[in-house]
Each structure stands twice: as C-alpha cells, then as structure tokens.
C-alpha positions in Angstrom: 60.1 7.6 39.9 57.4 10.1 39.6 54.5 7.8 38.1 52.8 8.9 34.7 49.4 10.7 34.5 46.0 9.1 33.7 44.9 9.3 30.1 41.9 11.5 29.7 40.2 8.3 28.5 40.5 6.7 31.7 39.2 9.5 33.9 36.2 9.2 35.5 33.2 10.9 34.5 31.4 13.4 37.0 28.1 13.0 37.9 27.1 15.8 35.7 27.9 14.5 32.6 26.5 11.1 33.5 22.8 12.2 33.8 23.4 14.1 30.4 24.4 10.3 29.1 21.4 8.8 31.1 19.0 11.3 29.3 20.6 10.7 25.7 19.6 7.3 26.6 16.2 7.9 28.2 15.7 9.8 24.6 16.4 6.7 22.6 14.4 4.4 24.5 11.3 6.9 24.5 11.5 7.4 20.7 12.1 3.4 19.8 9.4 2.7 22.7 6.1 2.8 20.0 8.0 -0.2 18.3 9.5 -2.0 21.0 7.2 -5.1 22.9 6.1 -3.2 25.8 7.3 -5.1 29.0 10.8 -4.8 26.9 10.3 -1.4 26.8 9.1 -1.3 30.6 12.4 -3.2 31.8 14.9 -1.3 30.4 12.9 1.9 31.3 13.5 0.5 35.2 16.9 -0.4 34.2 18.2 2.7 33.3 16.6 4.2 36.4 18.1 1.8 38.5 21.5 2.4 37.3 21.1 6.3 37.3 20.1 6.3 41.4 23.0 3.2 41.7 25.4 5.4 40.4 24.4 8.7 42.6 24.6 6.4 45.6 28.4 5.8 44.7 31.0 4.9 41.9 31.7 1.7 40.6 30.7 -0.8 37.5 27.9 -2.8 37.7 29.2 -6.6 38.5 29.6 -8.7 35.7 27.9 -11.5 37.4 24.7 -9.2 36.9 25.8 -7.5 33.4 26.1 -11.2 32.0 22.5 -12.6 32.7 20.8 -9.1 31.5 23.1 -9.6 28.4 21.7 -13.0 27.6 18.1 -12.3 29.3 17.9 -9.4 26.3 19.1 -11.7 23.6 16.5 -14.6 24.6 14.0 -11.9 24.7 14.3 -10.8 21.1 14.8 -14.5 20.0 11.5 -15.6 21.7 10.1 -12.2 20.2 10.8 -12.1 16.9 12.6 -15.4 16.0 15.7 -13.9 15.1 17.9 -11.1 16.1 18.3 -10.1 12.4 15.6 -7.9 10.2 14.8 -4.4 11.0 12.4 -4.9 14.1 14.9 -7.1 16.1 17.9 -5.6 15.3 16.9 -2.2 16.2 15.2 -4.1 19.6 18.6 -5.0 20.5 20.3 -2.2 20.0 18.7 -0.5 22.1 18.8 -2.9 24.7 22.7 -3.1 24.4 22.7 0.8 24.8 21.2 0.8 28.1 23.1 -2.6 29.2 26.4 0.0 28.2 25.2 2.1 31.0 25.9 -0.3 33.3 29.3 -0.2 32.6 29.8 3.2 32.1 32.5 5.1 34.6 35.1 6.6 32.2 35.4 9.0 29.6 36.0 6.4 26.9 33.0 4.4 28.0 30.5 7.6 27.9 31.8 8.5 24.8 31.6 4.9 23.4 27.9 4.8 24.5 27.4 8.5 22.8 28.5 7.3 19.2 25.9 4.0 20.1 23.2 5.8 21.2 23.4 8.6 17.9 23.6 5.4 15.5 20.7 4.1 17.8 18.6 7.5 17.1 19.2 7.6 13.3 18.1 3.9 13.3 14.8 5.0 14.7 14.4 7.0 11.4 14.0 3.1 9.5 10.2 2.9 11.5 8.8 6.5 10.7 10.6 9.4 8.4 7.7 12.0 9.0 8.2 15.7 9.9 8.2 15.4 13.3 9.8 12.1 13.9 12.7 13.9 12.3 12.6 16.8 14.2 12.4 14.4 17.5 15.6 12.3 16.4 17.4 16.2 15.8 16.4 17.5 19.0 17.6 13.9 20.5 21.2 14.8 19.0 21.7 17.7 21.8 21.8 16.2 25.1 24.3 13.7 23.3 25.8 16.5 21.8 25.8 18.2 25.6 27.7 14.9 27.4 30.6 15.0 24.8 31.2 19.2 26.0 30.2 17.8 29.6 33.4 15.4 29.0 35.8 17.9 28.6 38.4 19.5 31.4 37.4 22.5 33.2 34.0 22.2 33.0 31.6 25.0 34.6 28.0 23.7 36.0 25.0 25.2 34.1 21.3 24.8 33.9 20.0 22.2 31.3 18.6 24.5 28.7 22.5 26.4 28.7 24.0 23.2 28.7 22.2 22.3 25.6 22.2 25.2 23.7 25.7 25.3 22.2 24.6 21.7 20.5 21.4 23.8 19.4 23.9 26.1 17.5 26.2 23.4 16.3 23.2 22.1 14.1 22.0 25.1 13.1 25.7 25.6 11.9 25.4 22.3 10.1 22.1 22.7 8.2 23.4 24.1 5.1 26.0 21.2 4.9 23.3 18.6 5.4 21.2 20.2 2.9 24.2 20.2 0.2 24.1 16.1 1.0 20.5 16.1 0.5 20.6 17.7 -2.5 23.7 16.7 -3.9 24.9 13.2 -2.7 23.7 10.8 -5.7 20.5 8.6 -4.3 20.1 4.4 -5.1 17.8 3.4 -6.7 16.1 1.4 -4.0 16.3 1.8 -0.3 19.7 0.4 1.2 17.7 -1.2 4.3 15.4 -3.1 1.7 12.0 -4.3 1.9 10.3 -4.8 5.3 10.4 -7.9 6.9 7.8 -10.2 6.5 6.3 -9.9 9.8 6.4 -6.0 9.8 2.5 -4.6 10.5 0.7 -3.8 7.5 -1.4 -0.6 6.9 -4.8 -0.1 5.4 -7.2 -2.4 4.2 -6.9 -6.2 3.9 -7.7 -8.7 1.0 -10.1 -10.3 3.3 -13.5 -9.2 5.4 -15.2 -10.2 8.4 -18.2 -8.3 10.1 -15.7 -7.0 12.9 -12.7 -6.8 11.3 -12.4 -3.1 10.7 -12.5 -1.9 14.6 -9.1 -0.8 15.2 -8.7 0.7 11.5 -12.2 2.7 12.1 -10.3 4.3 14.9 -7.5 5.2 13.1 -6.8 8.5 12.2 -3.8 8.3 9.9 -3.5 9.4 6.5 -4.2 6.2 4.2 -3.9 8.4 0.4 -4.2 12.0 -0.8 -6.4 12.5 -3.9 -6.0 15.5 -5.8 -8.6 16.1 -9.3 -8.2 17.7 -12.5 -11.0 19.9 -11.7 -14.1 19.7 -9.0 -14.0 17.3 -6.6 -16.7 14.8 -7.2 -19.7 15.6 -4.5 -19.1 13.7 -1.1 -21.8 11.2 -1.8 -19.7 9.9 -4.9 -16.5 9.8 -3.5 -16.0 6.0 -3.2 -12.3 4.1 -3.4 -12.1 0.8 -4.7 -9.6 -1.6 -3.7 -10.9 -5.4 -2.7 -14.0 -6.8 -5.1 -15.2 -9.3 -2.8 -16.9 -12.4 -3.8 -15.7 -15.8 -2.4 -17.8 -16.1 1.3 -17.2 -19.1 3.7 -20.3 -18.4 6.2 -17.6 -15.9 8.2 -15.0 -14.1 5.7 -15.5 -12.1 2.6 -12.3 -13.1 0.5 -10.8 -11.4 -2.8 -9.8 -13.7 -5.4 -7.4 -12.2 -8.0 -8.7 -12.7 -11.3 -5.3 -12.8 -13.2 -5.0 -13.3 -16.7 -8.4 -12.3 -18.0 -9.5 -9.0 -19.7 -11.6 -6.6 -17.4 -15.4 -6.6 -18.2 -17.0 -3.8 -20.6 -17.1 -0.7 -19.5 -19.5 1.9 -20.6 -18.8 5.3 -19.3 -20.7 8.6 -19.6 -18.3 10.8 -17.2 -15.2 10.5 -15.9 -12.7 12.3 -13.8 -8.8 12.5 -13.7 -7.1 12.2 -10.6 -3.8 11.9 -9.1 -3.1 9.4 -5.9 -0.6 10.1 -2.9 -0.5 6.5 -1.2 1.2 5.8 1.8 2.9 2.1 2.0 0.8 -0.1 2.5 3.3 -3.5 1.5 0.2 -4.6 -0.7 -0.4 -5.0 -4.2 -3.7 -3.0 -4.7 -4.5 0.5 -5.6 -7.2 2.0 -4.8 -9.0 4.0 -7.2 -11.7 6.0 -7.4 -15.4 3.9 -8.6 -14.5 2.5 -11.5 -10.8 3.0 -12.9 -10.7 3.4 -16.9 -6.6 3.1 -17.0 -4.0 2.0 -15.2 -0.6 3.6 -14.2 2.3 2.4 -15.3 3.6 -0.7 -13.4 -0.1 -2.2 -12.5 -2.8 -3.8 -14.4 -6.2 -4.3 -14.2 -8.1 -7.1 -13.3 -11.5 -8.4 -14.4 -13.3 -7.0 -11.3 -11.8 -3.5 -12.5 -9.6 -4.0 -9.7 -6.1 -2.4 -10.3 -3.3 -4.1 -9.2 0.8 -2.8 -8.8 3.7 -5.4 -10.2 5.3 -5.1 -7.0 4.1 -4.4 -3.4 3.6 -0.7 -2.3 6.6 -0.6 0.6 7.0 3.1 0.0 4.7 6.3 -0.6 3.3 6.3 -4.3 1.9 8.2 -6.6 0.1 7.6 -10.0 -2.6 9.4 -12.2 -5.4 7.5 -13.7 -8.6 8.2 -14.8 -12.0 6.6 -13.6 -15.8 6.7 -14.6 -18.3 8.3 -12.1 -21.2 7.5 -14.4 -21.3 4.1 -16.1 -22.7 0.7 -17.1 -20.2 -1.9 -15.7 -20.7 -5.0 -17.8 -24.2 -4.7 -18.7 -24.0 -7.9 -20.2 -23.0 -10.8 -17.8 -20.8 -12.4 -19.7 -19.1 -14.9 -17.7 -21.5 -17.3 -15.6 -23.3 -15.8 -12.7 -23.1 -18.8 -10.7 -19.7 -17.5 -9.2 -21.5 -14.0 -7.2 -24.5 -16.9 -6.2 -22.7 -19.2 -4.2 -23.0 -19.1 -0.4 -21.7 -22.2 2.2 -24.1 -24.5 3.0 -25.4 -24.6 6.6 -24.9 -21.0 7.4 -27.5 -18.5 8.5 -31.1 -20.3 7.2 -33.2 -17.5 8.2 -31.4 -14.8 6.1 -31.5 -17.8 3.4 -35.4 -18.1 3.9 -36.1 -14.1 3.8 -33.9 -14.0 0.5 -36.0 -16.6 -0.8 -39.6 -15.2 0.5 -38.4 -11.7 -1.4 -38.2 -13.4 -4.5 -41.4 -15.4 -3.7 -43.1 -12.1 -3.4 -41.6 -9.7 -5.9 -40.7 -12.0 -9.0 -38.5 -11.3 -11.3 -38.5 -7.8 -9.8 -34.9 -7.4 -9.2 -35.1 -3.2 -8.1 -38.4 -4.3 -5.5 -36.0 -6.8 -4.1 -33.3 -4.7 -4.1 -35.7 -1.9 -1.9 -37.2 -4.2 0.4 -33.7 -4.8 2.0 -32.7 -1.4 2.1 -36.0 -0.9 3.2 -35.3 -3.6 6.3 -32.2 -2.0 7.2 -34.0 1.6 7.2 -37.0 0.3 9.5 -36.2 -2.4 10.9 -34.7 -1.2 14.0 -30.8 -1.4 13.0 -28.2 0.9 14.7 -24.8 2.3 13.5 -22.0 1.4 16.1 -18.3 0.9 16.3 -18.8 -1.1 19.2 -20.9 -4.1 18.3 -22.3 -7.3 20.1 -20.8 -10.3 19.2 -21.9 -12.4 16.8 -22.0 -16.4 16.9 -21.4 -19.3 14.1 -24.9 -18.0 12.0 -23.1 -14.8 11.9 -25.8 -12.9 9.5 -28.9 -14.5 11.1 -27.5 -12.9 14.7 -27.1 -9.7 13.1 -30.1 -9.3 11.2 -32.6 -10.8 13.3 -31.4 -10.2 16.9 -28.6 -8.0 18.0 -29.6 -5.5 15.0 -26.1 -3.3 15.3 -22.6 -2.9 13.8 -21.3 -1.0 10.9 -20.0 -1.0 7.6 -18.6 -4.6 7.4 -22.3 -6.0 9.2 -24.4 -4.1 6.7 -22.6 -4.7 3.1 -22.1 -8.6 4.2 -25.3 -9.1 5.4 -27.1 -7.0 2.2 -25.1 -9.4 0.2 -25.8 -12.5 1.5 -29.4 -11.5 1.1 -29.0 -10.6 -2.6 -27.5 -13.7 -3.2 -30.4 -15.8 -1.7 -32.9 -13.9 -3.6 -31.3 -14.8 -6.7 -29.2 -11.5 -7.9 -25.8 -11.6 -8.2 -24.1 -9.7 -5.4 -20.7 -8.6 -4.1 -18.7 -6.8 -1.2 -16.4 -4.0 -2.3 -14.1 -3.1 0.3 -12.2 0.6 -0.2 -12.4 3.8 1.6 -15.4 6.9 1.0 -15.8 9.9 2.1 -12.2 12.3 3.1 -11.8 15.8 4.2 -11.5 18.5 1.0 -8.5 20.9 2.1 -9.2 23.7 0.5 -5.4 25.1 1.3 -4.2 22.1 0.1 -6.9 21.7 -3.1 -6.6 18.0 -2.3 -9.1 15.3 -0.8 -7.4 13.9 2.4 -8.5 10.2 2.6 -7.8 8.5 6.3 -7.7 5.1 7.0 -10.7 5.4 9.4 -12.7 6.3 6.3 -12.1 2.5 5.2 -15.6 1.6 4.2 -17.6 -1.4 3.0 -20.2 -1.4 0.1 -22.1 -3.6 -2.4 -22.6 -4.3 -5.8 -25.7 -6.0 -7.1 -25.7 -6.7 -10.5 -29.4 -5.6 -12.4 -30.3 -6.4 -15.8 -29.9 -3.6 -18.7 -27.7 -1.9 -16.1 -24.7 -4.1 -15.0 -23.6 -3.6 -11.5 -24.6 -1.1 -9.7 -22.8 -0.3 -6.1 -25.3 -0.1 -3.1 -24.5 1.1 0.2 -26.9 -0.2 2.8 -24.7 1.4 5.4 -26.5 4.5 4.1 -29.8 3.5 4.6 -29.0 3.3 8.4 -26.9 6.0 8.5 -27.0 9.0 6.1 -24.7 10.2 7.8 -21.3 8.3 7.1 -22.0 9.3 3.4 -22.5 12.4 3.2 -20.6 13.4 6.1 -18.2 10.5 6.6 -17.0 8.1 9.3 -16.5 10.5 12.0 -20.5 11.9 12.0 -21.5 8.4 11.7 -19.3 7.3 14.9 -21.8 10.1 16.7 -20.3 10.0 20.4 -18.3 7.5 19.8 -15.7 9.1 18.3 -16.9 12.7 20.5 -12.6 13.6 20.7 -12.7 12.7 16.7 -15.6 15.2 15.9 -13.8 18.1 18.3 -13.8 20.8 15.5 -10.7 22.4 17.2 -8.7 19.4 17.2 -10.1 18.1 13.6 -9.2 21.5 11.9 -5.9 21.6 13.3 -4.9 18.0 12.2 -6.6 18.6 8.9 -4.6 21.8 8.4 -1.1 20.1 9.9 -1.3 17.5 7.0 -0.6 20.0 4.5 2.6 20.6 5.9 2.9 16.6 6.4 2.5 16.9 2.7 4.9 19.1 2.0 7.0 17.3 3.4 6.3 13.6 2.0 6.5 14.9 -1.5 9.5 17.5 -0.9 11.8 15.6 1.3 10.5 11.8 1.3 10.0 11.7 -2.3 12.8 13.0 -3.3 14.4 10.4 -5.2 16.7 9.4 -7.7 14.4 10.5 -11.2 13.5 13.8 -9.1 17.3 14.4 -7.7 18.4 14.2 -11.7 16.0 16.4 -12.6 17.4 18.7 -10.0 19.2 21.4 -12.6 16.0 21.1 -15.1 15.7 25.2 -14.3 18.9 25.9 -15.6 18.9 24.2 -18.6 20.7 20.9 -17.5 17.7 18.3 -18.1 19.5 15.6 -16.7 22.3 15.5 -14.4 24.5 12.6 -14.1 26.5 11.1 -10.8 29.3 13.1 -12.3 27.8 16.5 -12.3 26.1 15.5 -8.8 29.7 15.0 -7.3 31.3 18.2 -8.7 28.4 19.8 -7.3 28.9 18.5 -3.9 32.9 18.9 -4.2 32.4 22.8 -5.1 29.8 23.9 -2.6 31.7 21.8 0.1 34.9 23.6 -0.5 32.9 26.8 -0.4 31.4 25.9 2.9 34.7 25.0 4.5 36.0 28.3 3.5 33.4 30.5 4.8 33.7 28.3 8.5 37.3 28.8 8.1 36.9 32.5 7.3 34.7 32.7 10.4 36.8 30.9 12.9 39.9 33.0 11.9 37.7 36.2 12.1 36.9 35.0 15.5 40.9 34.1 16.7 41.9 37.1 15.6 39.8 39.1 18.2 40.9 38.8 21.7 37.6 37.4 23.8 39.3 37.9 26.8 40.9 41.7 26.5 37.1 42.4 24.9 35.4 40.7 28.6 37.9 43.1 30.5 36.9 46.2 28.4 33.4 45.5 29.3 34.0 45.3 33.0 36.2 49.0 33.0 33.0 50.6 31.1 30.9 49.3 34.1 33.2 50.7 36.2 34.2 54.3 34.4 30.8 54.4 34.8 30.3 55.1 38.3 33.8 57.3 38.0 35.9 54.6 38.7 38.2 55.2 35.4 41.5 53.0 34.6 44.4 55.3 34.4 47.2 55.5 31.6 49.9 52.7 31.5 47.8 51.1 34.4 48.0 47.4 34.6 45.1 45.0 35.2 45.5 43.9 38.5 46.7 47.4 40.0 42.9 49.2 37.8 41.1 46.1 39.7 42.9 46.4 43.1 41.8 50.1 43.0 38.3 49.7 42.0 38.0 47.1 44.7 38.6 50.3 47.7 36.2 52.1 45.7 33.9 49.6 45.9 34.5 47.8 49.2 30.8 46.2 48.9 32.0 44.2 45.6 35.6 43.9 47.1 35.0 39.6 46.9 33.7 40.3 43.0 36.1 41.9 42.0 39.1 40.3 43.5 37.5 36.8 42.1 37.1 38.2 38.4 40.5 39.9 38.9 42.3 36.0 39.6 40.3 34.4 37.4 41.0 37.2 34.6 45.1 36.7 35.7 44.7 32.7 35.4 43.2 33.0 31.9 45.9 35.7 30.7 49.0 34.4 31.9 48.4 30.6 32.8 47.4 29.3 29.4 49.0 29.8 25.6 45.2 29.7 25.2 42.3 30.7 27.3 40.3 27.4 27.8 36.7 27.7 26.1 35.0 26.9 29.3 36.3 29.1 32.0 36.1 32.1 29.2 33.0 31.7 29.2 32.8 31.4 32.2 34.7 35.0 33.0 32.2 36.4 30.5 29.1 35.6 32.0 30.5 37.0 35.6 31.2 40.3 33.9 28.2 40.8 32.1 26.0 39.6 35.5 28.4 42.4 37.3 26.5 45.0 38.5 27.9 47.8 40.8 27.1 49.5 43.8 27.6 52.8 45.6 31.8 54.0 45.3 33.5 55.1 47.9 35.3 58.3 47.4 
C-alpha cells in the first residue's frame, strides 16, 4: 500500500528560509533590546546565534532536556527582574524570550510559521515602549524579512539575494498603505489607551519633585524633547524664558523637596505683561505643568497652587497640550501674607560655615536685603566658582564643601547653596526647579524645550517687591542664560555643541512634530471632528463605520479589478514574446504556424554558443506551459528573469 504524502506543514524547512526566520528574530530582539535588562538581552543575542550555526552544522530539534531549563531559567529571570511576569515591561521581556526559545524548536514549516505570527505580534508590541516616527518605520521595515520567510516557505522556491528576497514584502505594504490609512482614519478610537496606564515601576521622564546638588547629571545629558512652546506673538528674549514646575522650600541638609500646597488660594499676583502660550508636553507620568514664570490661568483639568505652581487632576501618561497665559513682568505677593517662618527654616547641624557667612552678611549690611542679595552673587562671580557637569563629590556639610572648598558644579550646587545663604541672612528664599532656555525653530515658529535644559533657580523674596527669581548660575556662567545648557557645558558637551549635528536634530524635530500632533494625537475628540470640512461637525461611531464599510468595499474592488486585469494577460506567452524579439533581432525570426520548441530548437544551431541557454529556457518554458493548470509564481519568475538577462551572440548562418 503506497504510503500517503507528508503534509506541507510537516516538511522541513531549508536552510534558506531559516536564516530569513533567524533575522526576523535577530530584528525583534534588536528593537526590544533598549528596554530589555542587558545581560537578558546579551543571552538571548548568543542564543539565537548558537542555534543559527547548530542548525547549519545539521538538522534536528534542540533536546528538551536543554529547551526545559532555558524555559524556566527565562521565567526566573523576569520574576527576579521585575517581580512578576505581568505589566507591560515583563510581559513584553518574555515574549521575546519565548520567541527566540521557539527557535530552538524550529524544523518544520508549521513551526517557522508559528514563530512568524509570534515574532509580528512581538514587533507590534515594541510599539507600547516608543510610537515615534522612526520607531514606526523600524517595526515596518521589521515586517519584511518576516514577510520574506513566509514566501521562502512555499514549494518551488528559487535562491535570491537578500535585497530581492525582500522586496516583494516591500511592495506588499506599499499595497497595504491606503487600507491602513482607511483604519487610521476611520476605525472609531477609545477613549483611553487599551494597554492602560504604565506600570508603577516604568522610568519616569523630566524633572522630579525633589533636588539634590547632583541629581540632574544624567537629565543634563539628555537630549530629548521634554515640551514644545509655541507664543501668541514674539517669543520672550532668551534671558526670560524660564519654565516653572517644582517651588521648592522644605530642605533636610541634602534634598530640596516640593510640598503641595493643596487647598489654599494662590498668592496675589500683580502683573504688568503677560504672554499667551500654547504647551506640547511629552509624558512625563507626573502631575505638574510647567509653565512659563508665573502662570495667570490654568487649563482645563489642573489647578493652581499657592506657590503658582500648576498642577493636572491626573498624571500626564500621554503627550499634552494646554494654553494658558503667564506674567513676564510682575509683583508676586508683594505682601507676605502667610508667615515667613516656612522659607527660613534650615536643619540643624548642617553646613555652619555657610550659616556663619549668612549671618556676617546681615551683620554687615543691615536691613539691606538687595546688598545681601549682591554680595552672594558677588561671591559666586569672584570667588573662584566653576561651571561643570562633572562635579567633585560632596560630603555630609554638603554646601560648606561646595562653597568653601571644591568651588564647582552646576545649576542644582548654585541655586541650593544661594538659598541656603539667603535663608541664614534672614530673607526668605526658595529653589525653583523647571527648564530655561530652548532652541527657537524658526521653520517650526515654536521654542523647542529639551530636557537637558532642566534648570535650577531661586527666588528671594524683597520687601515692596515680593519674590523676585535669581539665578546665581548666571553669575558664574552667563552663558547657560543667554545661550543655554549646551554653551554652558563648554567641552563638555563638545559632540552637543557640533553645529552640523545640532541643526540637523533641531530641524528633524519638526517633522517629529508633525508627527506627534498628526498621527499620535490623533484621538477620539480630533477623529470626530474628522468631517468638520464638509459640513459634518461631529461624526458619530455610526457614520465612522459606514465610512470604513464604503471605502473598504472600494478598495477590494480596485485589488480585485487589478488582479483580474493581471490573470487575464498571459505572463508566460508575454516572457516568450520577449525572447523571439531578442532573437528576430539578430535575424533569427520564428516562422508561421511554428511551434515553440521547433522556433527554439532552430535558434539553438543558429546560435550554437547559447545552445545550453536556450535549450534550458526552452524546458523550463515547456514545464511551465504544459505541466501546470497554472504556472507556479516562483519559477515564472524565475523564466522571466533568464529571458530578460538573455543576451545573444554572433548567429551562425
């Protein structure tokens, strides 16, 4: 009894469409890599290289008594990780872990194409960590190799160089564009993100609610967009483009902490000019706006606190943007109404020689708040102090150290120690923690607001005029306020300052722009607002899904217009007709009512140099005629290329 063939499924895969699978996979590891612990990302890197040479060496599964402890070595890892193998960060950590453990069982077609559909859900996953431009683009250009393995799967298969292997998949999406941007459009949004909020361990962005001279290091160096500020008008000049966001005034001898002053009206306000602005903010999974000086207003969903700090209901987890309006030129509470005692304290047994020279100021200068005020701007100016991102250590009398020995740090050194200073000669003094300075793109006509312009200040507060903000980072370095953080930084920062490299990234984030408010923020209130050009104000789910319905049926039908457009010509009878123009040619004509293989047979005497050619594109031409209902896709192609790579010789006559 003759026995029964193999299903397709159980075939095993060639080597050829395995290293397309191993590089789908190496794809997905690179992109989740930035998120993954390193040595994670380090053994599954070796891994997969291990069990691409294995499987070159010869055929065959993995043991399971090696698949098995990998298995539950990668499951302990993320537990001892992250605590759990649930939440964004460990469930994405594990699948891609499980992807590359597949490959170790990978021999047939239903396995490869089992790990295929993984490792696509495992790229779009990657799209939950970063949604930008190019991220996108990467995950897209990460579909084609996996795209590649699923053609490198099926019968008949003719080797090719990579960049032809991938290119059908190239056109595939191209072909699918315009149905992907129907869904965008047209497929209703929810109201809030179906992943949900971030995990509570997820890394979070920008400024924090607490300071210590130090602190601000890594976010110095980093060169991220933090908010993009566009103004009803000018720009204010780049010497008054301070961002609130932290009015610090609780100080332990080490920190600078905010206290949230809920619940009590914000202090009087006396403005005499004002600007209105609109804010692009990244996430940041805080509570805080920043806002430029000293807000006026409030968007809708945040108040304002007594500091005139403003303050979101919920936590920023995605972009936002909100207008509000804020004073350049002011008296903030010229009046201290509530008891100064509050911006006096400092801990006891912390830095006595900054204490004593506080004290010795006020000995000296009196009730001379402004003289006070000068002399330590004046100390910071001339007293040998040097701006640096790269600081000496300071011990348990943190200020003292600074101020009287090492002499060097940045914005967090200068503001605390100004402050404590303030508050020991008697004036009431606090650190404001927010961003100054930004890059004006003028292409853009918005201010672009990094978060290595994060920036320290203080505010003292001086009879008659209320508080007024002071920047003793200034006095050291001019620089960083009129030209911001990356002058300041000097050589430092010398790949930061490269004006090729600066203008290019500057430049790029317009179209980062483009694409945070055109594709990112493109939600629910803007998608039913959608047909606000034709009339429709607001379309409902309803209208939406009709929408989708008609355009998708109008899709289908030009593809389906297409493909029969295409069935109805004869590939194979065009390929042959190509070949017998070559060939009239150079005289070698096909005669009436003369087949195929006779025209072929005859050319190959004339051309006895090309007799091998010929006589292969005359079998393979027979074969794909007369052996097949259908001419299989691959070996077409194939029979095209060889024609159109024909190229003839001298003819016998």
């Amino acid at each position: 009894m003759p026995s029964r063939p193999r299903k397709a499924a159980a075939q095993p895969i060639g080597i050829r469409a395995f290293d397309l699978l191993s590089l789908t996979m190496a794809l997905v590891l690179g992109l989740h890599s930035p998120h993954l612990p390193w040595w994670l990302s380090l053994a599954l890197a070796l891994t997969l290289g291990w069990r691409w040479w294995q499987r070159h060496r010869h055929d065959g599964r993995v043991p399971r008594w090696l698949k098995l402890p990998l298995l539950a070595l990668l499951t302990l890892a993320v537990i001892v990780q992250y605590g759990s193998i649930f939440g964004r960060e460990p469930g994405a950590t594990l699948a891609v872990g499980l992807l590359v453990l597949k490959l170790l069982e990978t021999e047939t077609v239903r396995d490869a194409r089992v790990g295929i559909s993984f490792a696509c859900f495992a790229l779009m996953v990657a799209l939950l960590f970063d949604q930008g431009l190019i991220a996108t683009v990467v995950v897209a250009l990460g579909l084609l190799p996996a795209l590649a393995t699923l053609r490198a799967l099926e019968p008949a298969q003719s080797p090719r160089s990579l960049p032809r292997t991938l290119l059908p998949g190239l056109a595939l999406s191209a072909a699918a564009l315009p149905l992907a941007l129907l869904a965008f459009l047209l497929v209703p949004r929810l109201s809030s993100p179906l992943w949900g909020a971030p995990s509570p361990n997820s890394a979070r962005t920008g400024l924090s609610d607490s300071m210590s001279p130090g602190g601000f290091t890594e976010l110095l160096t980093d060169d991220h967009p933090a908010m993009r500020v566009s103004f009803d008008g000018a720009p204010p000049p780049p010497d008054q483009r301070y961002f609130r966001a932290f009015v610090m005034g609780n100080y332990d001898g080490i920190s600078w902490r905010y206290r949230d002053a809920a619940n009590l009206p914000p202090v009087t306000l006396e403005v005499s000019h004002s600007a209105r602005y609109q804010i692009s903010l990244v996430a940041t999974h805080r509570y805080v706006l920043p806002t430029l000086d000293v807000p006026i207003d409030t968007p809708p969903g945040a108040s304002m606190r007594r500091d005139r700090v403003v303050v979101a209901d919920k936590p920023v987890n995605d972009p936002l943007t909100y207008s509000l309006s804020s004073a350049t030129r002011y008296r903030l509470e010229p009046e201290l109404g509530e008891h100064p005692r509050r911006w006096l304290l400092l801990p006891v047994g912390f830095n006595p020689k900054a204490l004593a020279l506080g004290r010795e100021w006020r000995q000296r200068f009196g009730a001379n708040d402004a003289a006070i005020v000068q002399a330590a701007l004046n100390l910071f100016h001339d007293g040998g102090f040097r701006y640096t991102l790269a600081p000496a250590p300071l011990g348990r009398n943190a200020m003292d150290d600074f101020l009287f020995d090492t002499r060097e740090g940045f914005c967090e050194h200068y503001s605390s120690a100004f402050t404590v200073l303030m508050r020991a000669a008697g004036i009431p003094a606090r650190v404001v923690t927010g961003y100054q300075g930004g890059y004006w793109n003028k292409l853009g006509n918005y201010l672009l607001v990094r978060n290595s312009d994060a920036h320290a200040w203080s505010e003292v507060w001086l009879a008659g005029r209320g508080w007024v903000r002071m920047d003793p980072t200034g006095a050291v370095r001019p620089e960083r306020v009129s030209l911001g953080a990356a002058a300041a930084a000097g050589e430092q920062l010398a790949w930061y300052r490269n004006d090729w490299l600066q203008n290019l990234s500057n430049h790029w984030d317009i179209v980062n722009r483009w694409w945070d408010k055109g594709v990112i923020g493109f939600d629910a209130l803007r998608q039913h607002g959608l047909l606000t050009p034709f009339g429709i104000r607001d379309t409902d789910t309803a209208t939406l899904g009709i929408l989708l319905a008609l355009s998708s049926v109008l899709f289908i039908a030009i593809g389906l217009a297409w493909a029969l457009r295409r069935r109805s010509r004869d590939p194979l009878r065009g390929a042959l007709a190509e070949l017998e123009r070559k060939l009239a040619r150079k005289g070698v004509v096909r005669r009436p009512a003369e087949g195929p293989q006779h025209y072929l047979s005859r050319a190959a005497r004339a051309l006895p140099g090309q007799r091998k050619e010929l006589a292969t594109l005359t079998n393979s031409y027979l074969e794909l005629r007369y052996a097949h209902d259908e001419p299989p896709t691959e070996p077409l192609r194939a029979f095209q290329l060889a024609v159109r790579d024909f190229r003839i010789a001298n003819v016998v006559k």
